[in-house]
C-alpha angles and dihedrals in degrees: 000000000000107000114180118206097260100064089051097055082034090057103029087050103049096047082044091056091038083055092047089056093055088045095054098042092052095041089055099046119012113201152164095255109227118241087255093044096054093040101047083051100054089044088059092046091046085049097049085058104046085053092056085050102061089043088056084051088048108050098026101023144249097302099054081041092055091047092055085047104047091044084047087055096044098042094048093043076054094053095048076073101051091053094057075059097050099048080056094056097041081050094054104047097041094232094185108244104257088048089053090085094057101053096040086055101044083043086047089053098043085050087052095046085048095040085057101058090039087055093050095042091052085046086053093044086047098049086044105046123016090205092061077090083063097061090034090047089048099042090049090054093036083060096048089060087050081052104046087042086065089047114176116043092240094124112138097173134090113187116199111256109239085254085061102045086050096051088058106051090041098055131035126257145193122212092215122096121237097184118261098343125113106199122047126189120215128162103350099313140086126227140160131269129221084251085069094047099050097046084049090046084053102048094048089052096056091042092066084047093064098054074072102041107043090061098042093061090046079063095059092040138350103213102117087213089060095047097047090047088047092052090050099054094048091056093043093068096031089098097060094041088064091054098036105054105011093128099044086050078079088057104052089077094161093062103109094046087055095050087050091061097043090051089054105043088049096044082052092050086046088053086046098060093038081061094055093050097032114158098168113119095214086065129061086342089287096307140100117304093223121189074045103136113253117210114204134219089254103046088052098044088054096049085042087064102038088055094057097039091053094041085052089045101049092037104064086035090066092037086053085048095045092051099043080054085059100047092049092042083057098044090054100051084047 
């Protein structure tokens, strides 16, 4: 896939503008964003990448299309799971409602400008050494067991990561809220405010998602514009997402197990295409495994979707019976 320059400034900079907007708009008037609000706004995000896609369908063909599509889907399936995260951390650290917006969209930010060197660091590993899908392949199974050990998606705890922990002990902080700064001056000396810590507890959360993420989509495809864009379309939305369907991420009790599966069928299709270009001389001698299956764009893009669709499905099915058990639980004591 051939990108001049120009695409690249041309779609970097409109998703940048697009970012700006929403920075502006929130940093002038925080606010608890109303259900129609948050969802006219994602449906304007989903649509602004489906229609990328298509134009991706339309100027380099159906199968770099369908690996936009299939690394959007999966990034965005990814993210569902981030945003569990988040609500715990905006639990635990009390941010007042109409401040939530703010430190989801700098966090957002900080994950995109992350995301991006990550993204160019895994491009460069790829270009330079062929096994690196090996080690991307195994990690990412390694992480689906961690996943389906956990089983249910019932956690209610968020525990500091040891960078936070540090931040706090090493600068001084107040407990009270100033809006949406995050340093405040008193008394002669500066110190940081919850907002900091929230938007820091947010970014390197994300961050450890990513180790996750980033490998998964060079697994769908392995053009470095595709995976950035798709990246990108999968954050932009990531806000709304939060408002619109907090309460039905609770329901979806069978996510983590989902996402177990999805990790592992793409760390095996990873293995599987570090087979077919094997240059390590334990195995085959250094050459291509042949006879070794090849699973197409299009095969993974469909079992993508029917994992998610039946994650979804049986998801809210259990969380319907669970919750008819309780009303009748409840009819029956009084």
């Amino acid at each position: 896939m051939n990108v001049s320059l120009w695409v690249w400034i041309l779609a970097i900079g409109l998703t940048s503008v697009f970012l700006l907007v929403d920075v502006l708009v929130i940093g002038r008037r925080p606010h608890v964003p109303s259900m129609g609000e948050a969802a006219r706004h994602l449906a304007f995000y989903v649509t602004l990448a489906v229609m990328f896609g298509l134009g991706v369908w339309h100027f380099s063909g159906a199968d770099f299309a369908a690996q936009y599509f299939a690394g959007w889907v999966t990034e965005y399936s990814l993210s569902v799971d981030n945003l569990f995260v988040f609500l715990i951390i905006m639990a635990k650290f009390g941010v007042p409602e109409k401040l939530q917006q703010t430190a989801l969209m700098v966090g957002i930010v900080i994950a995109l400008i992350l995301r991006g060197i990550f993204i160019g660091v895994g491009a460069a590993a790829i270009n330079e050494f062929s096994w690196i899908f090996y080690v991307f392949g195994a990690f990412l199974v390694f992480t689906a067991v961690n996943l389906a050990r956990e089983g249910e998606s019932d956690d209610d705890e968020y525990e500091e990561n040891r960078f936070l922990k540090w931040v706090e002990s090493r600068f001084p902080a107040t407990n009270q809220w100033y809006g949406t700064k995050l340093f405040i001056t008193s008394n002669g000396s500066r110190s940081i405010t919850p907002m900091f810590i929230v938007i820091l507890a947010l970014g390197t959360t994300d961050l450890l998602f990513a180790l996750d993420s980033i490998p998964a989509i060079f697994g769908l495809t392995q053009e470095p514009f595709l995976v950035l864009t798709a990246n990108i379309f999968a954050l932009m939305g990531l806000r709304q997402l939060y408002f619109l369907i907090g309460g039905l991420l609770k329901r979806l009790v069978y996510l983590g197990i989902g996402l177990a599966v999805l990790l592992s069928f793409i760390g095996v299709k990873l293995i599987l295409h570090a087979a077919h270009v094997n240059e390590l001389p334990f195995i085959n001698g250094g050459h291509p495994v042949r006879g070794a299956p090849d699973i197409s764009i299009g095969q993974s893009l469909t079992v993508i979707i029917g994992i998610l669709a039946i994650t979804t499905i049986t998801s809210l099915l259990k969380s319907r019976k669970d919750d008819n058990r309780e009303d009748d639980a409840t009819f029956t004591v009084g």
